[in-house]
C-alpha positions, 0 to 999 in steps of 0.5 A: 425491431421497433414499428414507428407507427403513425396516425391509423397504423396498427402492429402485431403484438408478439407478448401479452405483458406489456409496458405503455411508456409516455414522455410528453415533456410537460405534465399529463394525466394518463389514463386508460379505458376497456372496451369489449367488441363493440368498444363500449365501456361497461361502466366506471369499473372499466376505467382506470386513472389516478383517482382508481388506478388499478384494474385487472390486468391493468395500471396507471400512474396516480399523478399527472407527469411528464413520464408515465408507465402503465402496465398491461397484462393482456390475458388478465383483463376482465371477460368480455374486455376485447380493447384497451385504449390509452388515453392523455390529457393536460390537468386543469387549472394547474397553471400550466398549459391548455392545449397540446399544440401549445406542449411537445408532441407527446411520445408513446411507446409499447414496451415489453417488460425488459424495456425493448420496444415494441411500436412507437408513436408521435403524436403530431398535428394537435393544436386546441385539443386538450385531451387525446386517444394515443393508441388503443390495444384491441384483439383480432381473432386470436392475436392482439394489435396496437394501433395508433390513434391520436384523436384529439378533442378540443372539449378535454377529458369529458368529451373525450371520455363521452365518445368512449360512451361513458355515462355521466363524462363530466362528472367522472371528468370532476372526479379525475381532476381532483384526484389530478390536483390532489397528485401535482405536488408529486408530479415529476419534472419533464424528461431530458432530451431523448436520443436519437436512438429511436426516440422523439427529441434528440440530442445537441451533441456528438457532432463531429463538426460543432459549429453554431446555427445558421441564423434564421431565415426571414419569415416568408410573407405566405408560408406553404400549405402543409402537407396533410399526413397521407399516412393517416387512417384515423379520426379527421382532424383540423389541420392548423397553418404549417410555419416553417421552422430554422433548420441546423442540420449538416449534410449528411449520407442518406439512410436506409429508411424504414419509417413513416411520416408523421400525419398529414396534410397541420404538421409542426416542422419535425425536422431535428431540434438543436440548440442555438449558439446560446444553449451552450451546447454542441449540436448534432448535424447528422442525420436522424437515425432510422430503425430497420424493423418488418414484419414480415422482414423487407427484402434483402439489399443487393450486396454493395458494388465495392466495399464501403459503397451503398447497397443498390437500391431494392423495391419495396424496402421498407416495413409493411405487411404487404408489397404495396404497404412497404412501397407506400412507407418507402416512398415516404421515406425518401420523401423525408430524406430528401427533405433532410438532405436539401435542408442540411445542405441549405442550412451548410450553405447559410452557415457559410455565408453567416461564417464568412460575414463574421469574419470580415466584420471583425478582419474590418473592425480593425482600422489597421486592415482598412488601409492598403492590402491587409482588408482585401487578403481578408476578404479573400480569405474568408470568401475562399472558406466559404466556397470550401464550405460550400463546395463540401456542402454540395458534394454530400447533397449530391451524394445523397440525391444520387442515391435517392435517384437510384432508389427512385429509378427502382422504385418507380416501375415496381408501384401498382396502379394506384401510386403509378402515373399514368404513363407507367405500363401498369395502368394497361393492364390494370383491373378493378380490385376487390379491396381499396389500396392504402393511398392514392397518387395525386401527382408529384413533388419535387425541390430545386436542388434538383427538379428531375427527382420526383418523389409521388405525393400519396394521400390515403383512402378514404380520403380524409380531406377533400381537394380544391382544383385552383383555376385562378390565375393567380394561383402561380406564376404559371397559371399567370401566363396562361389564358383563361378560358385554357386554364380552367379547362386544364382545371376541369380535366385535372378533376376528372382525372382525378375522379378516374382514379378513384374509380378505378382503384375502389371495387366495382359499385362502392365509390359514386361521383356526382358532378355540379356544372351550374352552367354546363361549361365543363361539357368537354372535359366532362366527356370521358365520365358521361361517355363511359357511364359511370357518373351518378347522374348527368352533370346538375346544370342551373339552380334546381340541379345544383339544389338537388345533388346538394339535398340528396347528398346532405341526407345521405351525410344526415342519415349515416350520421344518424345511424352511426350515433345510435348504432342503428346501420340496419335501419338506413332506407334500402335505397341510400347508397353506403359506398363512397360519395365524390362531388365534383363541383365545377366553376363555383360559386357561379350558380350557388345561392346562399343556401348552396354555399351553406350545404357546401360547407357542411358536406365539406366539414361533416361529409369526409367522416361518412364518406362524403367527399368535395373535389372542388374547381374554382378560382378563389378570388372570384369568390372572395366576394363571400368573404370570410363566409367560405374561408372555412371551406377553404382551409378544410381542402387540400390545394394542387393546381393543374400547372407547376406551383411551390405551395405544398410543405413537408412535415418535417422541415417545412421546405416549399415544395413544387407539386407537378399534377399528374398528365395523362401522355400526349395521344394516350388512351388509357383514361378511356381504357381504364373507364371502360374497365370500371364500366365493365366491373360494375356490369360483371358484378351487377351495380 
C-alpha cells in the first residue's frame, strides 16, 4: 500500500531498486546528490544531473522535463554513501517560469521496478523558490527510509547545491544549466491529468451527475490566515497569503481516511481541480479517493451494524508507526473530510441557486411568459428544483458530518495528553514523557454547518512558527463586546496555558519560558508559572529587563548558529542552555525601544530554526504606529485569539474556519496539577 508522505515524514523502504518518478507539469530539471552520514558530499563525482547523469547505483534524466524517471539501486552506491537526495529545479532562461509558486505543485513518488508505488509526496507551500530538495533516501541502521522534504530555496540551483556543501555551487550550477539548455529541445510536453487513483491532479470526468460549475464566489475583502502545515517536520518556510479558490464539488460520502494534510500554516487551496463550463468536459463531483496503507497495518473496523452501512468508527484508524502518529494522520483526516463534505455541499447549493437564475432568465425572456400565469408557474418551478437540489444536497452533508461525529466522539477520549483538552481525564494522570510527541493541540475548529463538530487543530513540535495572542478588540466580533482590561487578561491567560502545555509535554529540563512583562501588568495570569517555579527567570519588567532577556536569548540564537554552520556543537560555552527556548512577551510594544523591536524580529525570523520560539500577546493596532517596520513579524506568527474568531483557513479548500482557544473547566485544578508535575520532573532528574 502507498505512504502519502508530507513535509518531515519518512517511511520504510521495503526494496533497494527503486524508481524515483517526477510530474511536475512544466518543465524541471532533476538531479540527485550522495551524502555519506554526516550528509556531505564528497565532491562533484557524488552528483548526478543532465550534464553527468549516471552514477554507481544511480541515474537521471538528461533534459529538463516535465516527467522524470530516476533509477536507484541502493546496494550499488559507492562506499561510504549513507544518502541520496533528490533534487528539482526550474531551467534558466528558457522562457518559462521562475518560481514553483508560479507551476503546479510538483509530485513525487518512490516506485519499485513494476511500477507499484511506494511513498508519494506533494510538494505544496512554494512560492519564490526555484529550486527544491523533494525527498532524501537515507539508511538507518540496516534499513533504508525515504523522507519527504521539500526545502525550498529562493537562490536556484546554486543555493541549493551550496547547502548540500558542495565547493564552487555556482559554477557547477553554470554547468548544469548549460547542459539543461543543450536538452530543452528534447524535453517532452507536461503530463495530462493524473487520476484520482492516487495521483496529484484529477480528472474532470466520470460523474454520474455532469453539471456545469457554480460560479465563483466574490473575493472576500480579508481572506483567512492559512493554516500552517501541523504536519511539517522540515526546513521552515515562508508561508505566503492563502487565497480561497472556486470549489466544484458534490456532496459526497465520506471515506475512510488515511492521508495527511499537505504543510502548513502558505497552502494554495488543494481542493479538487475541475474544468469549467468552457473546458468541455465532464467534472467529477465525487470525493477524492484515499489509500488504506499502514505500516504496521491500523486496527481492524467493527464490522458494519447492517449491510450497506459505514463501519463504526475505531480509534486510531489511520497510517502511523505508532498509536499517537496514526491518531495525529486520523485527525487531520477528518479535518479534511469535513472540508471536502461542507464544500461540496456549498458548492451543491450555489449550483442550485445559479441552476434556478438561469431558468427564470430565459422562462422571462420570453414576452409571452410575462403575461398572465405562465411567468409565476415558471418561477415556481425553477424554485421548487432548487429546494430539491438542495434538500439532496443537505441530506448527504448530514450524512457525512454524522459519520464524522461518530468518528470524533471515538476519537476524542482515545487522544493522549498533548492532543486532549484540558478537560479530557488524561491530563489527571499525565506524567512528563521522556521524548516529545509529534504535535501539540492549540485549540479547536470548527465550520457553521455544523458548530457542535470540533475537530483539534494540531501543530507539530518543535514548533516551526511562533504564535501571536491577539488582545485587540478588533480582532473579532467577540472580542468587540468585551472590556479591555478583561480581554487582555483572557490573552495573557491563553499564553500561559499555552506555555503549560509545552512544558508539560517536553522532558524534564529541555524546554525553558522566559516571560517579558515591560509593565508587569501580567502578575495575575502569570501566577500559576512564578508559583510552580518553572520560569527561567521572573518575569523581565521595564527596559533593562526587556534589553537583557533580549540579549541572552540573541546570543543563544547566535551562538547555536555559529555552531551549526561550522559543525562545531562541542564547542558551545558549557552554560548555554541547548533545550527549547519560549518567549513570552506581554503588552507589546509597550516598554520596547527601536533596538528591542529589532532583536524581536530577528528571534522571530532566525529563532524558530535553533529552537528559539515567540509566543507573542499584543493588540496590533496599538502597534500600527510602527508601521510596515513590524508587519514582517506579524506574518511570521501564527494568529489565534483568546475568544471564538473565523480567521483560520484549510489547506485544502480555503473555508474560514472559527478556531475556539482551548479553556481550562470552570474550578479545575489540573494547570496547577500539571505544573506541579513538571516541577516535580525536573527535580527527580536533577534540572
Amino acid at each position: 500500500m502507498t505512504a502519502e508522505l508530507v513535509r518531515g515524514q519518512n517511511h520504510t523502504l521495503p526494496q533497494t531498486r527503486l524508481e524515483i518518478r517526477v510530474s511536475a507539469g512544466t518543465p524541471v530539471v532533476a538531479g540527485a546528490t550522495l551524502g555519506d552520514e554526516r550528509g556531505t558530499v564528497r565532491g562533484i563525482e557524488w552528483i548526478a544531473h543532465p550534464g553527468s547523469p549516471q552514477l554507481p547505483g544511480l541515474e537521471v534524466s538528461q533534459q529538463a522535463a516535465a516527467d522524470h524517471r530516476l533509477a536507484v539501486d541502493l546496494e550499488a552506491l559507492p562506499a561510504g554513501a549513507h544518502r541520496v537526495t533528490v533534487l528539482l529545479a526550474l531551467p534558466v532562461g528558457a522562457g518559462g517560469p521562475v518560481r514553483f509558486g508560479a507551476v503546479p505543485a510538483p509530485f513525487v513518488a518512490v516506485t519499485g521496478l513494476d511500477g507499484t508505488e511506494i511513498a508519494t509526496f506533494t510538494l505544496t507551500d512554494l512560492d519564490a523558490e526555484s529550486a527544491v530538495s523533494a525527498l532524501e533516501l537515507y539508511r538507518r541502521q540496516d534499513a533504508w527510509k525515504v523522507r519527504a522534504v521539500g526545502q525550498g530555496y529562493a537562490g536556484g540551483l546554486a543555493e541549493m547545491l551550496a547547502d548540500q556543501g558542495v565547493r564552487d555551487p555556482a559554477a557547477l550550477a553554470g554547468s548544469i544549466q548549460e547542459a539543461v539548455t543543450r536538452g530543452l529541445a528534447r524535453s517532452v510536453a507536461p503530463p495530462p491529468p493524473r487520476t484520482p487513483e492516487g495521483d496529484r491532479v484529477r480528472h474532470a470526468t466520470g460523474s454520474a451527475d455532469h453539471r456545469p460549475t457554480a460560479p465563483p464566489p466574490p473575493p472576500a475583502p480579508e481572506p483567512p490566515e492559512p493554516l500552517t502545515d501541523p504536519a511539517t517536520t522540515g526546513p521552515a518556510h515562508t508561508t505566503q497569503p492563502h487565497t480561497t479558490q472556486p470549489h466544484t464539488t458534490q456532496p459526497h460520502t465520506t471515506q475512510p481516511h488515511t492521508t495527511q494534510p499537505p504543510t502548513t500554516p502558505g497552502p494554495a487551496a488543494a481542493g479538487a481541480s475541475a474544468a469549467g463550463p468552457s473546458a468541455g468536459g465532464p467534472i467529477n463531483y465525487a470525493h477524492p479517493r484515499r489509500q488504506h496503507a499502514a505500516p504496521p497495518s491500523p486496527p481492524p473496523a467493527a464490522p458494519p451494524a447492517q449491510p450497506g452501512q459505514p463501519a463504526q468508527p475505531v480509534a486510531g484508524d489511520a497510517t502511523g508507526w505508532s498509536m499517537d502518529e496514526r491518531l495525529y494522520n486520523q485527525i487531520w483526516g477528518m479535518f479534511e473530510d469535513l472540508a471536502r463534505a461542507v464544500a461540496a455541499y456549498r458548492s451543491a447549493v450555489d449550483f442550485a441557486e445559479s441552476r434556478m437564475d438561469q431558468e427564470l432568465d430565459r422562462a422571462l425572456s420570453d414576452p409571452r411568459n410575462r403575461i398572465g400565469g405562465a411567468g409565476d408557474r415558471a418561477r415556481e418551478a425553477a424554485r421548487a428544483k432548487r429546494d430539491e437540489l438542495a434538500s439532496r444536497a443537505r441530506e448527504a452533508l448530514d450524512r457525512d458530518l454524522a459519520q464524522l461525529a461518530a468518528e470524533a466522539a471515538v476519537v476524542e477520549p482515545a487522544l493522549p495528553a498533548a492532543y486532549a483538552g484540558w478537560g479530557n481525564p488524561v491530563w489527571h494522570a499525565h506524567r512528563i514523557p521522556m521524548e516529545i510527541p509529534m504535535a501539540l493541540r492549540i485549540g479547536d475548529l470548527h465550520l457553521p454547518e455544523r458548530a457542535d463538530l470540533r475537530i483539534p487543530l494540531l501543530v507539530r513540535l518543535p514548533l516551526e512558527r511562533g504564535m501571536w495572542v491577539d488582545s485587540g478588540r478588533t480582532a473579532s466580533e467577540a472580542a468587540a463586546l468585551m472590556d479591555t482590561d478583561r480581554l487582555r487578561r483572557l490573552a495573557m491567560e491563553t499564553a500561559v496555558a499555552h506555555a503549560a502545555r509545552l512544558l508539560a509535554v517536553y522532558p524534564p529540563g529541555e524546554f525553558a519560558v522566559h516571560v517579558i512583562d515591560p509593565a508587569g501588568s501580567a502578575a495575575g495570569p502569570l501566577a500559576p508559572l512564578v508559583e510552580a517555579g518553572v520560569l527561567a527567570g521572573p518575569p523581565a519588567a521595564g527596559p533593562g529587563g526587556v534589553a537583557s532577556v533580549l540579549a541572552h536569548l540573541t546570543r543563544r540564537v547566535d551562538l547555536v548558529q555559529m555552531a551549526v554552520r561550522a559543525r562545531a556543537a562541542d564547542s558551545l560555552p558549557p552554560d548555554l542552555d541547548t533545550g527549547e527556548q519560549l518567549l513570552v512577551v506581554n503588552d507589546f510594544p509597550h516598554g520596547f525601544d527601536d533596538r528591542a523591536v529589532t532583536q524581536l524580529r530577528y528571534l522571530a525570523d532566525e529563532g524558530p530554526a535553533v529552537g528559539v520560539h515567540l509566543l507573542m500577546v499584543a493588540d496590533r493596532e496599538e502597534a500600527s504606529a510602527y508601521g510596515p517596520v513590524l508587519d514582517p513579524l506579524w506574518r511570521s506568527l501564527l494568529r489565534i485569539t483568546p475568544v471564538a474568531d473565523s480567521h483560520l483557513a484549510d489547506p485544502w479548500v480555503g473555508h474560514a474556519w472559527t478556531y475556539e482557544p482551548l479553556t481550562i473547566p470552570p474550578g479545575s485544578h489540573v494547570l496547577e496539577q500539571v505544573l506541579a508535575a513538571v516541577t516535580a520532573a525536573r527535580r527527580a532528574a536533577g534540572r
